[in-house]
C-alpha positions as CSV (number, residue, x, y, z in Angstrom):
1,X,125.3,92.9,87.0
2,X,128.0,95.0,88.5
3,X,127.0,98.5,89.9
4,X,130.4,100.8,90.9
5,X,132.1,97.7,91.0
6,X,129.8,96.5,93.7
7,X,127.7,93.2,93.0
8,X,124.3,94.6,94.6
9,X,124.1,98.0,94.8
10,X,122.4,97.9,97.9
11,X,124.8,96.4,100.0
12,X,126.5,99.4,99.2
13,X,124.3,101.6,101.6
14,X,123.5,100.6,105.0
15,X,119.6,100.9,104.6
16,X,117.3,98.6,102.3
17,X,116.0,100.2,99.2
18,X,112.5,101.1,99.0
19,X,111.7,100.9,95.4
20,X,107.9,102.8,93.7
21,X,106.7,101.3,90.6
22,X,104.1,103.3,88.8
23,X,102.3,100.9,86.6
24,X,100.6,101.0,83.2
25,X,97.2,100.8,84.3
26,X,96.2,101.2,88.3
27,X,93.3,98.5,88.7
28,X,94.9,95.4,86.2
29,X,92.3,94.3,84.0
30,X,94.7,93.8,81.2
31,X,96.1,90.5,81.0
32,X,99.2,91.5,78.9
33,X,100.1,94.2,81.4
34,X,99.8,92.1,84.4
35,X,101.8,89.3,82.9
36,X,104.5,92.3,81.7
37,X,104.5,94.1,85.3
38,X,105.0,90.6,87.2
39,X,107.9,90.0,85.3
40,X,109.3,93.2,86.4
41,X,108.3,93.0,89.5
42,X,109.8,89.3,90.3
43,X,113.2,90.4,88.3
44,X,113.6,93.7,91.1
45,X,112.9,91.2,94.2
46,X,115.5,88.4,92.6
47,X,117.7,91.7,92.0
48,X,116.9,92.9,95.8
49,X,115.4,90.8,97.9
50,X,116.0,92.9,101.0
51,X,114.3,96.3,99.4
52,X,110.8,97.5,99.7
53,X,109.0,97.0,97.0
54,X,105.7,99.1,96.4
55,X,103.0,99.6,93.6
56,X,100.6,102.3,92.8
57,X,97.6,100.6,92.5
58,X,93.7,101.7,92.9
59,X,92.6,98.1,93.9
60,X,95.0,96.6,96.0
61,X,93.3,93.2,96.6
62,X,93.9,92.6,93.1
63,X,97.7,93.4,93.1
64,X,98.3,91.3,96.0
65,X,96.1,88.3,93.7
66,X,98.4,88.7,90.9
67,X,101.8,89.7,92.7
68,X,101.5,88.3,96.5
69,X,105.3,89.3,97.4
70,X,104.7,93.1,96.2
71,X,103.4,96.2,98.8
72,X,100.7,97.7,97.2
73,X,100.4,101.7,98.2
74,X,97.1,103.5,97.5
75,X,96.9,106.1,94.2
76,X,95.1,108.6,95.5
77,X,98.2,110.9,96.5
78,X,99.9,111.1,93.3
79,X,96.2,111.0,91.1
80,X,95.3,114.3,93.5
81,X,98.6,115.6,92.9
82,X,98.7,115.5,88.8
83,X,95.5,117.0,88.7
């Protein structure tokens, strides 16, 4: 995939990427989900392997179970901020 004519977008910019994924559900007890958002998430770190990859998540043990290559980053903020 070509971005601007450049291969991976990142190497465009001097800094790695940090990249936020807000998931479908924040403590993944759904199977279909977790098998959806590991997908994702392994496609982004084959796309960039140098960027920072974080999920929202409200149980972080069980992110790092399901997707040990992922930074999980806490909820709360943006659950206290919708509300």
């Amino acid at each position: 995939m070509s971005f601007d004519g450049v291969a991976n977008p990142i190497q465009k910019y001097k800094r790695p990427w940090r990249v936020l994924v807000e998931p479908s559900d924040f403590v993944f007890y759904n199977a279909g989900d977790i098998a959806m958002m590991q997908a994702a998430l392994f496609r982004m770190r084959s796309m960039w392997p140098e960027a920072t990859i974080q999920v929202l998540t409200d149980d972080p043990e069980r992110l790092v179970m399901y997707c040990p290559f992922i930074e999980p980053l806490p909820a709360a903020g943006r659950h206290a901020w919708v509300q």
